[in-house]
Each structure stands twice: as C-alpha cells, then as structure tokens.
C-alpha positions in Angstrom: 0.0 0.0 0.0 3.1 2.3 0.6 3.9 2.3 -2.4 0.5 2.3 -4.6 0.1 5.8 -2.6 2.8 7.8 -4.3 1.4 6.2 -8.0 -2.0 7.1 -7.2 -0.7 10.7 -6.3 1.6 11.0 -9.4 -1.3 9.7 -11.4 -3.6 12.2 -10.1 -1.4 15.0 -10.3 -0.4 14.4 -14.0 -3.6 14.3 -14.9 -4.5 17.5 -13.0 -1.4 19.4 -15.1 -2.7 18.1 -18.5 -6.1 19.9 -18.1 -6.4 23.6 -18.1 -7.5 24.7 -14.7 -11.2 25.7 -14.9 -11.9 22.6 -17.4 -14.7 19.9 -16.1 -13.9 15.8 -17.0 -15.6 17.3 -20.2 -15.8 20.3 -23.1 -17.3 23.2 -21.6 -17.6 24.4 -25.1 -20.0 21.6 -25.9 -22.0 21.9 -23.0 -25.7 21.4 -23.6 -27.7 19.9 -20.6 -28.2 22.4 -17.9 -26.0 19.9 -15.6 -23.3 20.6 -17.8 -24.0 24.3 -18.6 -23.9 24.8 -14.1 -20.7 22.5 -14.0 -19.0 25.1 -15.9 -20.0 27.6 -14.7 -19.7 26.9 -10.8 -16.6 26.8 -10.2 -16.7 24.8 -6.9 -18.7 22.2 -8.9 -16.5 22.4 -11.5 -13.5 21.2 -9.1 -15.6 18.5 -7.6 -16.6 16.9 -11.2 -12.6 17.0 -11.8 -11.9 15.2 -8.3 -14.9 12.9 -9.1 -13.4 12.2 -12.7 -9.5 11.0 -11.5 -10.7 9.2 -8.6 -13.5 7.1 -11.2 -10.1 6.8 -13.3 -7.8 5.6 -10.8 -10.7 3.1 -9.4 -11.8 1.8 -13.0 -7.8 1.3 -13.5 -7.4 -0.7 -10.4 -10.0 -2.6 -9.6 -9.7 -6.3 -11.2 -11.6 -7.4 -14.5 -15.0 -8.4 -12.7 -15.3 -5.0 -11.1 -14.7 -2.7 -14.2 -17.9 -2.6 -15.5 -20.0 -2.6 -12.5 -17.9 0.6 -11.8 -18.4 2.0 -15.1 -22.3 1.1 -15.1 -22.4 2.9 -11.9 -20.9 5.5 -13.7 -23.7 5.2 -16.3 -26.2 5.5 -13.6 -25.0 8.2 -11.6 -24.4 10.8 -15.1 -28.3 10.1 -15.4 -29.2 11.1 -11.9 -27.0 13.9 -12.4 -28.7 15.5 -15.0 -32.4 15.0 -13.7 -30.1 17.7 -10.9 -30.7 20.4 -13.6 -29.3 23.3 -12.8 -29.6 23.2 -9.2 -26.3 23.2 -7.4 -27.5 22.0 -4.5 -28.6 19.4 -6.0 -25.3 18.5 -8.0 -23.2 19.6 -5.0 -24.7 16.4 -3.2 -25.1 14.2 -6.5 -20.6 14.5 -6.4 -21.2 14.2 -3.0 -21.9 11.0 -3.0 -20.5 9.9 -5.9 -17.2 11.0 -4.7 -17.7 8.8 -1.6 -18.9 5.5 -3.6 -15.4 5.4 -5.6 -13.4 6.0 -2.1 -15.2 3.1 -1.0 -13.9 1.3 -3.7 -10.6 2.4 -3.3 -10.2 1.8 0.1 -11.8 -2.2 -0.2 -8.7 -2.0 -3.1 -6.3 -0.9 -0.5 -7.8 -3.5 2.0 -6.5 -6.4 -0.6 -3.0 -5.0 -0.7 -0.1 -5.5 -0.3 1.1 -3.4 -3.1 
C-alpha cells in the first residue's frame, strides 16, 4: 500500500497538469444539458466533477476485470441522476457528494487487498 500511494498521487497529479485549470472531465464548449452548462459555470462544482473524474479513473484502472464494469455502469447510472439535478447546485453539489464517496469506498476495499 506504501507504495500504490505515491502512484496514485503521481497519477492524479499528472492528470491535474494536462487539463487547463477551470476545465470539467468534459468540453465546456459543448455543453448542452443544464447539468453541464452549471458544472461550468460553478466553479466549486466544476473542481468537484474534476476530483470525481480522477478518482472514477484511478478506481476503474485498479480494480480487477470483474469490477470494471459494474464501476463503469455505476458511472452510467449516476451521469443520469446527475442530470435530472438540472441546474440546481444544491442538487449536484450532493449528486458528487456522494458519488465522490462511492469510488473512495472502492478504493479503500482495493487498499484492503494489498499489499502493493
């Protein structure tokens, strides 16, 4: 676990430098759903889909074969809830919320399996 820790951190932090700060998981420019259209231009929310996007990268990378797509169906599943948010931040504020807290549970039954 040791040393997974300092890859996860690299990991994160290289993908953190190849976006430009203020950019969500997606193109702002293409925004169309009023999700979207508030993730852009909240700021706050627009940090929180970021985290959400690199820890749902890390955890889809890590998890063995068998997980991957019930992660990424999640995934799926939560982008629809999302969106019935609208443009209420409250709303999406808690939607990342939780979704944040799903993947770290993932990750940390991943860490429970080590040693890495």
């Amino acid at each position: 676990m040791r040393r997974l820790i300092p890859v996860l951190v690299l990991a994160a932090t290289c993908a953190a430098t190849a976006l430009p700060a203020a950019a969500a998981s997606f193109d702002c420019r293409k925004a169309r759903a009023a999700d979207e259209k508030a993730i852009c231009a909240h700021r706050d929310l627009n940090d929180q889909d970021v985290r959400m996007d690199q820890l749902y990268g890390i955890t889809r990378h890590l998890v063995p074969m068998g997980g991957r797509g019930a992660i990424m169906d999640d995934q799926r599943v939560w982008l629809k809830a999302r969106a019935r948010c609208g443009a209420n931040q409250a709303c999406l504020r808690r939607s990342y919320d939780d979704r944040i807290r799903q993947l770290n549970t993932v990750m940390d039954r991943v860490y429970r399996q080590g040693p890495f």
